[in-house]
C-alpha positions as CSV (number, residue, x, y, z in Angstrom):
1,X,13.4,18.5,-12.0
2,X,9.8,16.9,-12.3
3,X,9.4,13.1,-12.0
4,X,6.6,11.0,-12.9
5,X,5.5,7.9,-10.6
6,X,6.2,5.6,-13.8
7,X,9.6,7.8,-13.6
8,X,10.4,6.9,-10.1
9,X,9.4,3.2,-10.3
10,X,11.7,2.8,-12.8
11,X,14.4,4.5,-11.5
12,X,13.5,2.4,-8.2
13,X,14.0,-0.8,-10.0
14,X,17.5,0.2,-11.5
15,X,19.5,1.3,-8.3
16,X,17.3,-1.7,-6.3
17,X,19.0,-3.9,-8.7
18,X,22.3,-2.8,-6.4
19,X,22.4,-5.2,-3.8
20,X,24.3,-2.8,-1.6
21,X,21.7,-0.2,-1.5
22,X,18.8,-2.2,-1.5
23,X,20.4,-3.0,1.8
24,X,21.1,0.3,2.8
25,X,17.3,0.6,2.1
26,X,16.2,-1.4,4.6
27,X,18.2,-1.3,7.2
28,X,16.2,-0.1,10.3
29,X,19.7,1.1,12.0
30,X,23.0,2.0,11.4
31,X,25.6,2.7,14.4
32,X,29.1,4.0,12.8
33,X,32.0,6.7,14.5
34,X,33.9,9.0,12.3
35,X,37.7,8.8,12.1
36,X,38.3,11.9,14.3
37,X,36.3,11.3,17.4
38,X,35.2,8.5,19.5
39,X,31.1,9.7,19.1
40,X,28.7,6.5,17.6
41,X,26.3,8.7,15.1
42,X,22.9,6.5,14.7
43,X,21.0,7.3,11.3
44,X,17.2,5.6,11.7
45,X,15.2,4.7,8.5
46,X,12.3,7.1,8.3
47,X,9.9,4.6,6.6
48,X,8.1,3.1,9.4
49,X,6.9,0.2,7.3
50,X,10.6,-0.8,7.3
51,X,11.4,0.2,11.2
52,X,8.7,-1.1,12.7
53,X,8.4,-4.3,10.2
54,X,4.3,-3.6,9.4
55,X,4.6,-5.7,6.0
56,X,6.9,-8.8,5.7
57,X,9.5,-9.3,2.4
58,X,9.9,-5.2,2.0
59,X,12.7,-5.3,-0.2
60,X,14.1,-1.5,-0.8
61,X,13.1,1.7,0.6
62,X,13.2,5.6,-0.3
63,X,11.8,8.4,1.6
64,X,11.9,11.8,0.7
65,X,10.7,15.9,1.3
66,X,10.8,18.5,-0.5
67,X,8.7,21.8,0.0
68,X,7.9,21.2,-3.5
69,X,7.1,17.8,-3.4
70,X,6.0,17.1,0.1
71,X,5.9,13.9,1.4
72,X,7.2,10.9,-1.0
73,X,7.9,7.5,-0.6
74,X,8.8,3.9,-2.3
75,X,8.4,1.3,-1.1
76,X,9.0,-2.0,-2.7
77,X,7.9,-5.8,-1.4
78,X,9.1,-9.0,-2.9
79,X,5.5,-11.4,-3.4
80,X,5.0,-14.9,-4.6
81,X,4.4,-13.7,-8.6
82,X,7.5,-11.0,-8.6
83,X,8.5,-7.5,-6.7
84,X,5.4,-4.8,-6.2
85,X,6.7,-1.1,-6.0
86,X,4.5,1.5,-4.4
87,X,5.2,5.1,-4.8
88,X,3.2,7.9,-3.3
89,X,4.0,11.7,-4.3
90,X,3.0,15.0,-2.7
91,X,1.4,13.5,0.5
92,X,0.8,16.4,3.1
93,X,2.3,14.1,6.2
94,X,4.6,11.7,6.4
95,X,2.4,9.2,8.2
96,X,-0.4,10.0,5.4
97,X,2.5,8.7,3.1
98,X,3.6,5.8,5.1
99,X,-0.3,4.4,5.4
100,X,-1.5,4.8,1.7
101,X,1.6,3.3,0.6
102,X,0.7,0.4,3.1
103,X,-2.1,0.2,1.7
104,X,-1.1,0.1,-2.1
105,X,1.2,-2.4,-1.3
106,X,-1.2,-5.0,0.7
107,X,-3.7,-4.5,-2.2
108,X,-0.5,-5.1,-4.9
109,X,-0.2,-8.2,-2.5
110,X,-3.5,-9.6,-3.1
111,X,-3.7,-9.1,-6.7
112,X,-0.2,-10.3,-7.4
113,X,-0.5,-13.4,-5.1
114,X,-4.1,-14.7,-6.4
């Protein structure tokens, strides 16, 4: 499977529209046990925009690797004039990923808010 950005983005903005996993998205951490043992299994959300909170209003959340793909993430923020989704595809690091979709989405912000 090959995927465009404009692909993704709209992809994002159809399963976003699910308020339950836009949620999910976002959720910096989630404590649950299983039904046969008494063990708490913590899952973290990888995008450090969202666990660390470095942009206010982010809205929904996807990170992903593939050897094929490398690093990819969305990332979308709710501003003044309407939701801003950021992709970035085939990023050789993860933090690479994380700061150049900070960066598309503070610019997104500026634009979208003037």
């Amino acid at each position: 499977n090959v995927s465009t950005v404009y692909d993704y983005a709209l992809i994002s903005k159809e399963v976003l529209a699910d308020p339950t996993i836009q949620d999910a998205s976002i959720t910096k951490l989630y404590e649950f046990y299983t039904s046969d043992s008494n063990i708490i299994h913590k899952i973290r959300n990888t995008n450090n925009i969202v666990r660390y909170s470095r942009l206010n209003n982010v809205s929904g959340s996807k990170t992903g690797y593939l050897i094929e793909a490398e690093h990819c993430l969305m990332t979308r923020i709710e501003t003044k004039n309407g939701p801003a989704i950021a992709i970035t595809f085939a990023v050789g690091d993860r933090e690479t990923s994380i700061l150049e979709t900070e960066k598309l989405l503070k610019f997104a912000k500026n634009v979208m808010e003037k």
